[in-house]
C-alpha positions in Angstrom: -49.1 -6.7 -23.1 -49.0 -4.9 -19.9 -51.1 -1.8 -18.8 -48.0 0.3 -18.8 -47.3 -1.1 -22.6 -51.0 0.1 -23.4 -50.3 3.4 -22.3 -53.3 3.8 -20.8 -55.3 2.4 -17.1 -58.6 0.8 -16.6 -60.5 2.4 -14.0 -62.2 -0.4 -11.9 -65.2 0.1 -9.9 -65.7 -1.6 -6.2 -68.5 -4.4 -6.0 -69.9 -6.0 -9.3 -67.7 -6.4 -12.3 -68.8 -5.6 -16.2 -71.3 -7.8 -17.7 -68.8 -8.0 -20.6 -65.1 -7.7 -22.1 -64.6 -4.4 -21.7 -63.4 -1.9 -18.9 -66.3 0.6 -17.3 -63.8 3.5 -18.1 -59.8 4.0 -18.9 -57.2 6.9 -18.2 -55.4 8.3 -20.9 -53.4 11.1 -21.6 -55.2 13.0 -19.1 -58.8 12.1 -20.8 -61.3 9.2 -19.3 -63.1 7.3 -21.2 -66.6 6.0 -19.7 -68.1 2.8 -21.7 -71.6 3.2 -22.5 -73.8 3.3 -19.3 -77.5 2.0 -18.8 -80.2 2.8 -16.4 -79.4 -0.4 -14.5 -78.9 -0.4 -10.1 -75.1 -0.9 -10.0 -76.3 -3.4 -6.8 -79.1 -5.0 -7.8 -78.7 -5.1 -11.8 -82.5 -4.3 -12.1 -83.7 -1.5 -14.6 -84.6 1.8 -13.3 -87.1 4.0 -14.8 -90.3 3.6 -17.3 -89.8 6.4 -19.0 -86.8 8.4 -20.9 -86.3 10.8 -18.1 -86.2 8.8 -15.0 -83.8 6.4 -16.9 -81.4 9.6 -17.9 -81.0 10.5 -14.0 -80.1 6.7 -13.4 -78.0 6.8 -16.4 -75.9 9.8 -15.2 -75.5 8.3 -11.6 -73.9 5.4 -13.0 -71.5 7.9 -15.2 -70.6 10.1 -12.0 -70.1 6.3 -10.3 -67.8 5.6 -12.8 -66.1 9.1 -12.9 -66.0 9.5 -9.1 -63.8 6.0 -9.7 -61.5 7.8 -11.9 -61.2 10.5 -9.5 -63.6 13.0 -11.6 -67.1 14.1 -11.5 -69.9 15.1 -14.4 -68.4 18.9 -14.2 -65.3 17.1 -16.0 -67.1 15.6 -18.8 -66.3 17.5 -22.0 -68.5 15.1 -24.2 -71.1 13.1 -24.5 -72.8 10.9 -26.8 -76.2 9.9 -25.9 -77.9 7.0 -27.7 -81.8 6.8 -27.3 -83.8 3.9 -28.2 -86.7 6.2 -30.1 -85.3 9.9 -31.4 -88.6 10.6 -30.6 -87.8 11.1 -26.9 -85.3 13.8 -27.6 -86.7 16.9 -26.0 -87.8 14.9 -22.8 -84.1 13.4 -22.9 -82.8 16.9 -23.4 -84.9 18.5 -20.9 -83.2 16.0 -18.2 -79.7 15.9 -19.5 -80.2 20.2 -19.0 -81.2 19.6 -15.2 -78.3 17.2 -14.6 -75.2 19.2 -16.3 -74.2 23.0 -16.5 -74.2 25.3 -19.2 -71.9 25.9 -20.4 -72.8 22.2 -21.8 -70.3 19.9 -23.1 -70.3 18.9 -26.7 -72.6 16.2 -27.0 -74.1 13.8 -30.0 -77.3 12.2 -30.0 -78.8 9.5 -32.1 -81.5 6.9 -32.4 -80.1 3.7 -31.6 -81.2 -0.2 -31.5 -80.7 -0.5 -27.6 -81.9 -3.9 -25.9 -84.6 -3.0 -23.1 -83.5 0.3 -22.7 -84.4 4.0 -23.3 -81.3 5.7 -23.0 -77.9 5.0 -23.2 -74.8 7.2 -22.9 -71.1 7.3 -22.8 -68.6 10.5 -21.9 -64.9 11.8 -22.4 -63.9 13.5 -19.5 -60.5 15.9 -18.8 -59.1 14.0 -15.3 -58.9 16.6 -12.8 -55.1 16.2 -11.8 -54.1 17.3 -15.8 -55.6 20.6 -15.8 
């Protein structure tokens, strides 16, 4: 099946590709879909960040990466959902996700997940620029 058949597009990023089957976003119907990102250096693979916060701002560098791909930025995200490793780092998770986007906020679900040697991860819905 073609891309065209699909009715949707990947959106493909310049240098490394994904770790696994899966596209990093996709365009459809005006929407774009980001796959979960990590707090991983798009270059050098490593982990950045000790702590819940500092992995948050790499987090949402690699979405606006990803967006920026797709020809979008984080002002076009209209949701997110946010998995952390311990719900117990909610408020200093939400206390960086405030200082990263504007109010008024997208909607946004967040939930304690099993993640593997991460704090944080998230993935977004965004409206593509062009369709508004």
């Amino acid at each position: 099946m073609s891309e065209g058949e699909r009715g949707w597009t990947p959106v493909t990023l310049p240098g490394n590709a994904p770790v696994g089957a899966y596209s990093p976003a996709v365009k459809a119907n005006g929407m774009i879909f980001v796959s979960g990102q990590v707090p991983r250096d798009p270059a050098s693979g490593e982990t950045i960040g000790t702590d819940v916060r500092q992995q948050t701002r790499q987090v949402f560098a690699n979405v606006e990466r990803v967006l920026a791909a797709a020809g979008a930025s984080l002002d076009d995200i209209v949701s997110v959902t946010a998995y952390l490793a311990s719900i117990e780092d909610w408020e200093s998770f939400n206390q960086e996700y405030r200082s990263l986007l504007k109010a008024p906020y997208p909607s946004r679900t967040t939930v304690g997940a099993g993640l593997h040697g991460f704090l944080v991860e998230i993935s977004v819905i965004a409206v593509a620029p062009s369709s508004r």
